[in-house]
C-alpha positions in Angstrom: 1.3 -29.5 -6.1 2.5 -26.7 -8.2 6.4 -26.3 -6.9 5.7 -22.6 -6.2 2.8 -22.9 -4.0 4.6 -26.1 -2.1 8.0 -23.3 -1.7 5.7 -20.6 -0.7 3.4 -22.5 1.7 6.7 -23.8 3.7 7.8 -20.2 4.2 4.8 -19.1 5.3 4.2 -21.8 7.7 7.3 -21.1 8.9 6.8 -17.5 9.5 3.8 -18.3 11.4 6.0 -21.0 13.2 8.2 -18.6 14.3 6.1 -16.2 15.7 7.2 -13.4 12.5 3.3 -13.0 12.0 0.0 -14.1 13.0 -1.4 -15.2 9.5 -0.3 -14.8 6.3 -1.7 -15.5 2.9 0.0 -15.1 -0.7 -1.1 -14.9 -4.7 0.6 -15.1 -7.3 0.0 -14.7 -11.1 3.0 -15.6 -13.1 2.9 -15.8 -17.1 -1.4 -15.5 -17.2 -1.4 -18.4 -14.8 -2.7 -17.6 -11.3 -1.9 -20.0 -8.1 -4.7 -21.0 -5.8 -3.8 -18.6 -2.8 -1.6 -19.9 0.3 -3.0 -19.5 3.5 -1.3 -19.8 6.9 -2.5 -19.3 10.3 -4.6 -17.2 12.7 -6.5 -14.2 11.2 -7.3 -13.3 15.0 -4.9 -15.0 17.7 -5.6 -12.2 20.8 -9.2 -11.2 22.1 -10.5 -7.8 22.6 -8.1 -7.5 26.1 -5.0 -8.7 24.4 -4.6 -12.0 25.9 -4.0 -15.1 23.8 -7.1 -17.1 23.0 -7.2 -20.5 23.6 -6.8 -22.6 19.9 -10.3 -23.3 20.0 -11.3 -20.1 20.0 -9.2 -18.2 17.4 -10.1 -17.2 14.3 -8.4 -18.7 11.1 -7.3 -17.3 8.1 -8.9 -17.7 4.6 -8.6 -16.9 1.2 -11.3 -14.4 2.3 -10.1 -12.7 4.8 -9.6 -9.0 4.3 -6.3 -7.4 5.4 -5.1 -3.8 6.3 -3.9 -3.0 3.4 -1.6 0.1 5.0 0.4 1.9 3.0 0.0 -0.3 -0.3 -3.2 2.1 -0.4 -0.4 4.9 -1.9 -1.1 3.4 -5.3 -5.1 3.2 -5.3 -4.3 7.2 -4.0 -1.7 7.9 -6.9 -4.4 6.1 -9.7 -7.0 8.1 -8.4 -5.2 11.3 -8.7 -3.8 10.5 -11.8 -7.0 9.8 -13.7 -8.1 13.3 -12.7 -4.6 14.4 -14.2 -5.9 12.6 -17.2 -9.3 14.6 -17.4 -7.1 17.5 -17.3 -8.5 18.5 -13.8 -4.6 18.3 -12.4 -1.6 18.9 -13.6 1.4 16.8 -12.5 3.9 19.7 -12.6 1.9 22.6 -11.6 2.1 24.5 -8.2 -0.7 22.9 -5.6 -1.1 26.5 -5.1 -3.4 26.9 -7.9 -6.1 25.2 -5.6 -4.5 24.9 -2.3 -4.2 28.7 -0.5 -1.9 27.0 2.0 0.6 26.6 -0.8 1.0 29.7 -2.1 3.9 31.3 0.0 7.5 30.8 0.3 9.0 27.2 -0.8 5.4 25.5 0.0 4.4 27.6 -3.9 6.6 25.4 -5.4 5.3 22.0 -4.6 3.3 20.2 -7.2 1.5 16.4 -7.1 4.6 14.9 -8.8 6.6 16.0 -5.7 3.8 14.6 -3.6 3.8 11.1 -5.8 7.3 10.8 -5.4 7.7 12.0 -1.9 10.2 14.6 -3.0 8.0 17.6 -1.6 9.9 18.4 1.0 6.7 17.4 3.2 8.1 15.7 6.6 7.4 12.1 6.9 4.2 12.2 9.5 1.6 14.6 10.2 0.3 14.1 13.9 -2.0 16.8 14.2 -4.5 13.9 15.1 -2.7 12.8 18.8 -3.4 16.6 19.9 -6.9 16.4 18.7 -7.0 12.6 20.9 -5.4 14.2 23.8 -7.7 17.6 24.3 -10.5 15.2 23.7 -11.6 17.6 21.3 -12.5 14.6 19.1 -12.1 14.0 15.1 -13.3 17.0 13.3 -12.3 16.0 9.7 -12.2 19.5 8.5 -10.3 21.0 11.1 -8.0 18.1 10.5 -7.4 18.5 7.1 -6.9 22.2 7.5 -4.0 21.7 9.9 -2.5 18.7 7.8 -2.3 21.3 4.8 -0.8 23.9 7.3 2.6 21.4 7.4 5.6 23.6 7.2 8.2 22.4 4.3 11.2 20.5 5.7 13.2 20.3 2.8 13.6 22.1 -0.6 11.0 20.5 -3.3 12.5 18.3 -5.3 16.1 18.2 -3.6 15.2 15.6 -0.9 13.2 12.2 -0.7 11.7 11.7 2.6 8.7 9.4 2.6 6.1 11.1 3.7 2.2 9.8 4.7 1.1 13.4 5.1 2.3 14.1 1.8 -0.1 11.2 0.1 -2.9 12.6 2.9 -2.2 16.2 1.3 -2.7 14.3 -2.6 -6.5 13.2 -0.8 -7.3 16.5 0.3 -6.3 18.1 -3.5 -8.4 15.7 -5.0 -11.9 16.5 -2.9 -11.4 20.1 -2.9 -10.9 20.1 -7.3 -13.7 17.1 -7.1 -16.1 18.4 -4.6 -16.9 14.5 -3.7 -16.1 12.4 -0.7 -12.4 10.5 -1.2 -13.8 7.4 -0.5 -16.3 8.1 -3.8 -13.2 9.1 -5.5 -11.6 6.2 -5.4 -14.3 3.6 -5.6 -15.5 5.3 -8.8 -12.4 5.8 -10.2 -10.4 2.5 -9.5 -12.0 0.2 -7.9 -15.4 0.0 -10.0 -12.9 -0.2 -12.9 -11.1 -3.6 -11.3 -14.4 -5.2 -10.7 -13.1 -6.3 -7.2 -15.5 -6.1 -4.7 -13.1 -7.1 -1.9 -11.2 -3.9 -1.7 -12.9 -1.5 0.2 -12.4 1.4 2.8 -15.5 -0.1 4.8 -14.9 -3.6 5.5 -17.0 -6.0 7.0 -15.3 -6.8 10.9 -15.9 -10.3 10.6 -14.1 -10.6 7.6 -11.1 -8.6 8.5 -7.8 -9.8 10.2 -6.9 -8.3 13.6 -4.1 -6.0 13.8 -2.5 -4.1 16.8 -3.8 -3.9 20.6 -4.2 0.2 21.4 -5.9 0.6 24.7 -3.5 3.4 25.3 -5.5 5.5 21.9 -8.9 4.1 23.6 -9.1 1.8 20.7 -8.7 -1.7 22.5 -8.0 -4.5 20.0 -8.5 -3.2 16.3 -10.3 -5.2 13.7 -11.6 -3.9 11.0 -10.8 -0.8 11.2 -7.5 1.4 10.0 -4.5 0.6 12.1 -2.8 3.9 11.1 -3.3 6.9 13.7 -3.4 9.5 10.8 -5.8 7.6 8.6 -8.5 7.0 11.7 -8.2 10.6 13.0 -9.0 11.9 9.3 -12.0 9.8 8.6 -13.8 10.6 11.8 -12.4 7.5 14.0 -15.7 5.6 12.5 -15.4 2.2 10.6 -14.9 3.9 7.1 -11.6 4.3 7.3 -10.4 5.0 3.8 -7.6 7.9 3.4 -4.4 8.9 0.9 -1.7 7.7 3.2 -3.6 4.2 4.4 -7.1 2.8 5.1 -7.8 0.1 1.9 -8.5 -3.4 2.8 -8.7 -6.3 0.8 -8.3 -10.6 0.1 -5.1 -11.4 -1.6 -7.2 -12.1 -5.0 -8.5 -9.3 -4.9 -5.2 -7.1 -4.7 -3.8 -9.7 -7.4 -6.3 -7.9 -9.8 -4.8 -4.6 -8.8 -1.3 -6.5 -9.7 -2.2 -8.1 -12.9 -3.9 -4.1 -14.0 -0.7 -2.3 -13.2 1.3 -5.1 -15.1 -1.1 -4.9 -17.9 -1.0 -1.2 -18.5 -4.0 -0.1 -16.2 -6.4 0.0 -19.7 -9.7 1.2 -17.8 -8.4 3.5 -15.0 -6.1 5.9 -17.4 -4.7 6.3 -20.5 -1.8 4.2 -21.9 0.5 7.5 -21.5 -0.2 8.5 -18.2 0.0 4.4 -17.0 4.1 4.1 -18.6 4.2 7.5 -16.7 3.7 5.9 -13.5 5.8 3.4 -14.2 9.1 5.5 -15.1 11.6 6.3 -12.7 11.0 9.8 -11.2 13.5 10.4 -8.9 16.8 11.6 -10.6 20.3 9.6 -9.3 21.5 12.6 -7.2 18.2 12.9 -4.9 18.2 9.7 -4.2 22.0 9.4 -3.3 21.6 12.1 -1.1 18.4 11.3 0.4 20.6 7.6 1.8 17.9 5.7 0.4 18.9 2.7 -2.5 15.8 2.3 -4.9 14.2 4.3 -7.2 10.4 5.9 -7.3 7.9 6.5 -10.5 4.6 7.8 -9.7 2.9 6.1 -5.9 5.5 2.8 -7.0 9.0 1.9 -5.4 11.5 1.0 -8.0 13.5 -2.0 -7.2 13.6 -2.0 -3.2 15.9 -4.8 -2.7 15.4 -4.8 1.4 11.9 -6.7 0.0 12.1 -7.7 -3.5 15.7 -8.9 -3.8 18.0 -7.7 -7.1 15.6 -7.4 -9.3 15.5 -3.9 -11.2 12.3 -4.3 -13.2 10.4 -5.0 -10.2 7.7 -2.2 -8.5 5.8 -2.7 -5.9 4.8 -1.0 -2.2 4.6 -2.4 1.2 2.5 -1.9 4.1 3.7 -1.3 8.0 0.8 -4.0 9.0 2.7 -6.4 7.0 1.7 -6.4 3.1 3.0 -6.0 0.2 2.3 -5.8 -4.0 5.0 -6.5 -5.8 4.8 -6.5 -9.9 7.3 -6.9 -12.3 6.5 -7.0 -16.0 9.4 -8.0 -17.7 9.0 -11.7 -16.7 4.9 -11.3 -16.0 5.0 -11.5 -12.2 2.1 -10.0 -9.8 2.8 -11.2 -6.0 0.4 -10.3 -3.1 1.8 -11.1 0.4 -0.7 -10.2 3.4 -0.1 -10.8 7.2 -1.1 -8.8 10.4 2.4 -8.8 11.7 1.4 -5.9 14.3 -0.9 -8.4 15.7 -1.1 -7.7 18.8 1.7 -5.4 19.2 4.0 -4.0 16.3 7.5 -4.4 17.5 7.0 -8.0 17.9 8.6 -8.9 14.2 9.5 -7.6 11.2 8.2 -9.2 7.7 11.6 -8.0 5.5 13.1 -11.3 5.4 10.2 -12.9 4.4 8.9 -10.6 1.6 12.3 -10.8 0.4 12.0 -15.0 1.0 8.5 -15.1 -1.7 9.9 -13.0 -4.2 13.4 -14.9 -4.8 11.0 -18.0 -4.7 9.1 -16.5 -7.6 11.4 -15.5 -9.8 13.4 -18.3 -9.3 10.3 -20.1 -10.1 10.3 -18.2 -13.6 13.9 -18.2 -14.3 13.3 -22.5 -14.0 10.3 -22.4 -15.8 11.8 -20.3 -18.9 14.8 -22.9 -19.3 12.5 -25.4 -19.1 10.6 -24.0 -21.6 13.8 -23.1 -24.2 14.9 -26.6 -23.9 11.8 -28.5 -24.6 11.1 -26.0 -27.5 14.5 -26.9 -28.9 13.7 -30.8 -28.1 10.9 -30.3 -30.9 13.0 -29.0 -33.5 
C-alpha cells in the first residue's frame, strides 16, 4: 500500500474510533498521481428519530457517497461570479450599487464583489432573516428572502474589517441572478460544473447517496439527509431538496471535489481566463485588516491563504473548509490537491470538532512530498 494512503487510513480510522466523526473519506492528488480514496465508517449511524441504529442497520460510507459540502461551496460561488466578471457583466471593484438599489446609500454605496469575495464588506457574519420567516410560519418565500438579506445594515467600514460573512457570499448569489436573469443553481452548473465534467457535484443530490448530517426536530426538519444542513441556505431555496445557495448547499464524492482541486491548481483553463484565475489566487487582504480583524491567514478571491488552524505552516497552501466537516485544501507549489469529507454534525454539531484532524492529513501530505522529493534528488544523483 501506497505509505500515504496506509498514514491517512489510520487517522481516519481513528477519528471514526474516537467518536470525532461519523464517516470520513479522503483524496488526494499529489505530483499527477491520484490515491484510490480512503474511506472510513458510517455514512448514516442515527435513524430518522436520532437514536443509534443497530450495526446491522447503518449505512456505510463509500467512495460514492455524497457529502454536504458547506461552506467549501464559497469557491464554486466565487468562480461563478468571477466568470461573469470575465464577460465583463461585473466588475470586481465597482459599487454593487450599480445593480443593487439596496446599496446605493450611505457606506452600503461603497461595497463592491471584491469586498464580498474577501469578506471585507463590512457585511455581519449571518443573516437570519430565515428563523423569523420559520417562526411566523409564514413559510420560505425566496423573494421576500432575498429582499430582506440585501436589506443587511453594514457593520463595519468596507474594506477596514474582515469578518467572515455567509450573507455576504448569499448577497454575491443574489448579484449574479439579478445581472443574469437565470436561476443560481443554472448559474453555476453552466458555468463550473459542466466545465469540470463532474457529475457528482450537485445542488440536488440523490438522498440515498448522501451522508446524514445533523438531527433538527426543533426546525421541523427531523434527521437531515440529503438536503443543506445550513439554516440560511434551506430558507433561501424554498426548504425543498434543491438546496444549492452562495454561502452553502453543494454536495459531492471526494473524487469528484479532487477535480475541483486539481482545476484550481492547474489554473482553472475552462471556467476563466488565465488572468482572472492568478487573480483569485493573490492575496487580497492587506497586512493591516487582517491584524486588526484578530484573524492569522490571508484571503484571495472565495480562497483562505495559509490557515494554519487546518493546513499547518504551509504558506502556499489555499483551500476552504466546511462547518459539516470538509475541507479542499490545494497547494501548487509542490502539486498537492487534498479533499477531506466527514459528517461530523452527525447527529448533533457540538459533538466534535475536525481541526485536529484536517490539520493531521495535510502534515501527512506534505510530509509525504517533502520524502518523496529527497527520494527523488538522491536517486537522480545515484544515476549520474
Amino acid at each position: 500500500m501506497n505509505p500515504l494512503r496506509s498514514t491517512i487510513e489510520t487517522l481516519l480510522q481513528a477519528a471514526v474510533a474516537d467518536g470525532v466523526t461519523p464517516s470520513a473519506v479522503c483524496a488526494v492528488a499529489l505530483d499527477n498521481e491520484v490515491l484510490v480514496p480512503v474511506v472510513v465508517g458510517d455514512a448514516v449511524r442515527y435513524g430518522a428519530d436520532g437514536t443509534e441504529l443497530p450495526v446491522e442497520s447503518r449505512i456505510k460510507a463509500t467512495v460514492e457517497t455524497q457529502y454536504d459540502l458547506a461552506s467549501v461551496t464559497k469557491i464554486f460561488t466565487t468562480l461563478t461570479a468571477l466568470s461573469l466578471v470575465d464577460e465583463g457583466l461585473l466588475q470586481l471593484s465597482e459599487p454593487l450599487g450599480r445593480h443593487l438599489p439596496q446599496y446605493r446609500s450611505a457606506a452600503k454605496g461603497r461595497v463592491t464583489l471584491r469586498h464580498l469575495l474577501t469578506h471585507t464588506s463590512g457585511l455581519p457574519a449571518l443573516w437570519e432573516g430565515w428563523r423569523e420567516a420559520l417562526e411566523t410560519g409564514r413559510g420560505f418565500d425566496r423573494e421576500a428572502l432575498i429582499g430582506d438579506l440585501l436589506e443587511l445594515e453594514l457593520l463595519h467600514e468596507p474594506g477596514k474589517h474582515f469578518e467572515y460573512s455567509c450573507a455576504g457570499f448569499n448577497t454575491v448569489m443574489a448579484l449574479c441572478e439579478l445581472i443574469t436573469g437565470k436561476a443560481w443553481a443554472e448559474l453555476v452548473q453552466e458555468r463550473v460544473l459542466d466545465q469540470l465534467s463532474a457529475a457528482q457535484l450537485s445542488g440536488a443530490p440523490v438522498l440515498e447517496q448522501c451522508a446524514a448530517t445533523e438531527y433538527q426536530p426543533e426546525l421541523g426538519r427531523g434527521m437531515i439527509r440529503g438536503i443543506v444542513h445550513d439554516e440560511a441556505a434551506w430558507a433561501l431555496s424554498g426548504g425543498t431538496a434543491s438546496s444549492l445557495s452562495g454561502n452553502a448547499g453543494m454536495f459531492g464524492d471526494a473524487s469528484s471535489l479532487l477535480s475541483l482541486g486539481e482545476a484550481l491548481r492547474t489554473g482553472l483553463a475552462s471556467i476563466l481566463s488565465p488572468e482572472l484565475a492568478e487573480e483569485m489566487w493573490r492575496p487580497q487582504v492587506s497586512t493591516e485588516v487582517i491584524s486588526s480583524s484578530g484573524i492569522d491567514f490571508g484571503h484571495g478571491l472565495g480562497l483562505r491563504i495559509a490557515q494554519r488552524s487546518w493546513v499547518g505552516d504551509h504558506p502556499q497552501a489555499r483551500g476552504h473548509n466546511g462547518f459539516t466537516g470538509t475541507s479542499l485544501l490545494v497547494d501548487k507549489s509542490i502539486g498537492l490537491s487534498v479533499v477531506l469529507l466527514t459528517n461530523r454534525v452527525h447527529p448533533r454539531r457540538e459533538l466534535s470538532d475536525v481541526q485536529a484532524l484536517r490539520r493531521a492529513i495535510s502534515d501527512a501530505c506534505y510530509q509525504h512530498s517533502a520524502r518523496s522529493n529527497t527520494i527523488s534528488e538522491e536517486a537522480y544523483g545515484t544515476q549520474l
